[in-house]
C-alpha positions as CSV (number, residue, x, y, z in Angstrom):
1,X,-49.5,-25.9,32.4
2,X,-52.9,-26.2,33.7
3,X,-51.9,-27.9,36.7
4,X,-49.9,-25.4,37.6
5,X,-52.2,-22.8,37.0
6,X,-54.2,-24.5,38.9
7,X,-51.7,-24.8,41.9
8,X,-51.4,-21.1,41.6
9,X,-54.9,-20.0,41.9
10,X,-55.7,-22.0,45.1
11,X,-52.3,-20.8,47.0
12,X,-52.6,-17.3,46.0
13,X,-56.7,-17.1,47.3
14,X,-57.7,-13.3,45.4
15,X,-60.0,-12.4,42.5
16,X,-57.3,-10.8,40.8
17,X,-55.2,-13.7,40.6
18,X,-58.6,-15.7,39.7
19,X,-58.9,-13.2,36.6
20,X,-55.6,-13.8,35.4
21,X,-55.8,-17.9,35.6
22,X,-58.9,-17.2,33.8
23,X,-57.2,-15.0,30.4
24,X,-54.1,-17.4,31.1
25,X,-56.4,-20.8,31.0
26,X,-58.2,-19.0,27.2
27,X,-54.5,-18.7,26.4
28,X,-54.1,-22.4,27.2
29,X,-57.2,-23.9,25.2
30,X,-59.4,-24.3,28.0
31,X,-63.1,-24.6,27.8
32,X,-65.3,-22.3,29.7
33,X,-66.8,-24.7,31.4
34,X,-62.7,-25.4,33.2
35,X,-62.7,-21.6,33.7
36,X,-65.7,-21.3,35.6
37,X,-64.9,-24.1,37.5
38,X,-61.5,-22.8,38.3
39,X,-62.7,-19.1,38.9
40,X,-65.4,-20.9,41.4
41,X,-62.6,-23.0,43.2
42,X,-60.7,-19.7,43.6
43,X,-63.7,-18.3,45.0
44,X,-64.7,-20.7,47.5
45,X,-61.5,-22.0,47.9
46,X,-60.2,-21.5,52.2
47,X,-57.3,-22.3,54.0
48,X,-58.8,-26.1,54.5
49,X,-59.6,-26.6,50.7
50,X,-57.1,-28.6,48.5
51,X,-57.3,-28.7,45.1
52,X,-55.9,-32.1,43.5
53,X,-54.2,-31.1,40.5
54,X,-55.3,-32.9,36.7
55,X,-54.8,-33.0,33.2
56,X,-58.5,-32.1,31.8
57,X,-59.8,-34.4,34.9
58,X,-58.2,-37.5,33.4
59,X,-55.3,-38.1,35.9
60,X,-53.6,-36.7,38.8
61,X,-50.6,-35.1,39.4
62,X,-48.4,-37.7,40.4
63,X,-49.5,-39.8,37.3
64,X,-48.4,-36.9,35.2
65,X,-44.9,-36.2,36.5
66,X,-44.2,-40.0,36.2
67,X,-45.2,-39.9,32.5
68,X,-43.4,-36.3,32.0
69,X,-40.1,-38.5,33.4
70,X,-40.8,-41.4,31.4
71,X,-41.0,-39.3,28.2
72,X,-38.1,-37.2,29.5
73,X,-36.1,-40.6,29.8
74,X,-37.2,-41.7,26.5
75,X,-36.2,-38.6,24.6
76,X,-33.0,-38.8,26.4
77,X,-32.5,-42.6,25.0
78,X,-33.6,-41.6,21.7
79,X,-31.1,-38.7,21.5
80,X,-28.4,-40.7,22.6
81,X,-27.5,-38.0,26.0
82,X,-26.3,-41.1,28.1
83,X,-24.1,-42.4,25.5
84,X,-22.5,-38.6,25.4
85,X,-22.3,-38.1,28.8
86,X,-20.4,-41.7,29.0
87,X,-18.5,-40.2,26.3
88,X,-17.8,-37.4,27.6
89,X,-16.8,-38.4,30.9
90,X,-15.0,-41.3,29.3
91,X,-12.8,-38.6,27.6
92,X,-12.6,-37.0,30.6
93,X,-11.1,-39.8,32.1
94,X,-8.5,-40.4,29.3
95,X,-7.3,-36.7,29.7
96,X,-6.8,-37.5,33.4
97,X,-5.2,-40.4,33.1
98,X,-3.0,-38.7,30.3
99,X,-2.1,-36.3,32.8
100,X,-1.3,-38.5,35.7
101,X,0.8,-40.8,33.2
102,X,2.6,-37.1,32.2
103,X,2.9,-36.1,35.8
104,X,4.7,-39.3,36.7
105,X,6.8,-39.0,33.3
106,X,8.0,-35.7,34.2
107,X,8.3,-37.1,38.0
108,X,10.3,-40.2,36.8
109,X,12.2,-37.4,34.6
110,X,13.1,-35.3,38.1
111,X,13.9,-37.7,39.7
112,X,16.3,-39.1,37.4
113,X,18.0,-35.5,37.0
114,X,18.3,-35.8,40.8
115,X,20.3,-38.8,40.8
116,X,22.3,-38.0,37.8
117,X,23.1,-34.5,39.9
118,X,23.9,-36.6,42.8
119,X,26.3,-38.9,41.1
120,X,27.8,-36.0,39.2
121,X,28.3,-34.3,42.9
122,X,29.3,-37.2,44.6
123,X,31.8,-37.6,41.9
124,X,32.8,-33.9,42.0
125,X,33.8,-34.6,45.4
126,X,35.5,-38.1,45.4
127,X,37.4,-36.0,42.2
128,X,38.5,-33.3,44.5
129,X,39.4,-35.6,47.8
130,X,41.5,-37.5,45.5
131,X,43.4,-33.8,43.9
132,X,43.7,-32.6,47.5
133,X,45.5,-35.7,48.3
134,X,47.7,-36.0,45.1
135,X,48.2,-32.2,45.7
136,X,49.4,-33.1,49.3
137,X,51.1,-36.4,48.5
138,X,53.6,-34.5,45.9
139,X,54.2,-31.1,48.4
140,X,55.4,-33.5,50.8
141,X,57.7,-35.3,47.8
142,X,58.8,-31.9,46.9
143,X,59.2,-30.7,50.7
144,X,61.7,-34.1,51.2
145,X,63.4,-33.7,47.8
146,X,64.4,-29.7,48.7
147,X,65.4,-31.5,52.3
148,X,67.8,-33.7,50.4
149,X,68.8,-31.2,47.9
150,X,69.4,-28.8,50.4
151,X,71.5,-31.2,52.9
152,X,73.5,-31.9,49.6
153,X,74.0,-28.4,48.6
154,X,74.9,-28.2,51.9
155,X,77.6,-30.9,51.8
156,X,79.4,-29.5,48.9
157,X,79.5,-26.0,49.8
158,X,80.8,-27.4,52.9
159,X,83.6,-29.7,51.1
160,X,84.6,-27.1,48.4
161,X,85.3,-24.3,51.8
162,X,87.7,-27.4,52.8
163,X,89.2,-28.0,49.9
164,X,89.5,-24.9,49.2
165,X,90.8,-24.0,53.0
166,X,93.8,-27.2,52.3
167,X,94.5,-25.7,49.1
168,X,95.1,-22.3,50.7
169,X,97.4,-24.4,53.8
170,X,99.2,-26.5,50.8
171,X,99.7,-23.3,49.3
172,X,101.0,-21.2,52.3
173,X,103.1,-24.4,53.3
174,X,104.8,-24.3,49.4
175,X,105.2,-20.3,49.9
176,X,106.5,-20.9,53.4
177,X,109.2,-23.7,51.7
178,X,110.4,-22.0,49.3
179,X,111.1,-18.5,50.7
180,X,112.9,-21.0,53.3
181,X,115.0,-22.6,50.6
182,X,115.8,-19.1,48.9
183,X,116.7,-18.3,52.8
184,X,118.7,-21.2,53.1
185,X,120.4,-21.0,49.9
186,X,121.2,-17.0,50.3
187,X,123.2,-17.8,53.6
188,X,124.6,-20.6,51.8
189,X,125.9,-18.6,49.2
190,X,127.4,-15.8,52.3
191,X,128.9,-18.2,54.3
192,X,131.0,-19.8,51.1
193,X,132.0,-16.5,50.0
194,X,132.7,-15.6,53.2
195,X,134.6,-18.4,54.2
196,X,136.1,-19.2,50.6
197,X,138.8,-17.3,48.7
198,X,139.8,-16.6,44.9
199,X,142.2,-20.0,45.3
200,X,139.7,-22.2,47.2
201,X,137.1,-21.5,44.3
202,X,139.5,-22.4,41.6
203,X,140.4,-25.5,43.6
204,X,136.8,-26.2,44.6
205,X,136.0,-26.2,40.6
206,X,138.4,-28.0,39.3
207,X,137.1,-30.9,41.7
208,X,134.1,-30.5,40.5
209,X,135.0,-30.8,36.7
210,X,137.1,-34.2,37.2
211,X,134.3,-35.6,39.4
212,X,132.2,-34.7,36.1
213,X,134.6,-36.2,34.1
214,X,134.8,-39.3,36.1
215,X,131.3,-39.6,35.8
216,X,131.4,-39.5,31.8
């Protein structure tokens, strides 16, 4: 602290500031013999005189800031602050590494849902290529089968009009017969009454009976 009160009271160069070095030095324990000394140095003290700060004119500066970091160092071994802050970043280090090993879980995890997505897809697809062509391979089964049954409905309609057309010709031929034969057997039955009397039917009979008889 008195170094630095020193420091101060040279760079700054005024009375006033001299003054208060000099209640801040009585704060600090110093002698009066220091305080006159540092009010003089103040005093005469120019832009070309240097003050080398001391601790109660025993060392200089530089030998104090390497004790005040060796003492510093030793109160950090003693309480341990490396062995925390190796902790500490040690921990850190597992919490990153816990979350890179997460991050590639849940990455492996993606990527697996990807795949699976793309086989289910790709099956999806394969699945409805292969309905499409069932689905086309029977319309064309059912298209030929209606061909067929068509040609055969076809067939027999065609075959029952011409049976039924001969059955209408057998018909007409029968209808046209027998009105012939009842024709046929009406003149028959004019031209034998006409051409046959009372005796010639008698006679005509009685053939006919003895031929009958014969017969028996």
């Amino acid at each position: 602290m008195a170094e630095f009160i020193i420091l101060s009271a040279a760079t700054g160069g005024s009375a006033q500031v001299a003054e208060n070095l000099a209640h801040a030095a009585e704060a600090e324990g110093m002698t009066a013999e220091g305080t006159e000394a540092l009010s003089t140095s103040i005093a005469e003290g120019g832009p070309d005189h240097h003050v080398d700060p001391s601790l109660f004119g025993f060392a200089n500066g530089t030998v104090i800031v390497s004790l005040a970091m060796l003492v510093l160092i030793i109160i950090l071994l003693a309480k341990k602050v490396p062995a925390m802050l190796v902790g500490g970043l040690d921990r850190q280090i597992a919490g990153i590494r816990q979350q890179l090993d997460e991050a590639k879980a849940l990455r492996a995890e993606a990527e697996a849902l990807r795949d699976e997505y793309a086989r289910k897809i790709a099956d999806a697809e394969k699945t409805a290529a292969e309905m499409a062509e069932q689905a086309n391979h029977e319309a064309e089964v059912i298209v030929a089968q209606a061909r067929v049954d068509a040609d055969e409905l076809v067939n027999r309609r065609a075959k029952m009009a011409q049976d039924k057309i001969a059955a209408a010709e057998r018909a007409a031929v029968n209808e046209v017969r027998a009105r012939a034969a009842v024709a046929a057997a009406d003149a028959a039955s004019t031209l034998i009454a006409d051409r046959l009397g009372p005796d010639a039917d008698r006679a005509l009979v009685n053939r006919t009976i003895a031929g009958i008889g014969r017969l028996n």
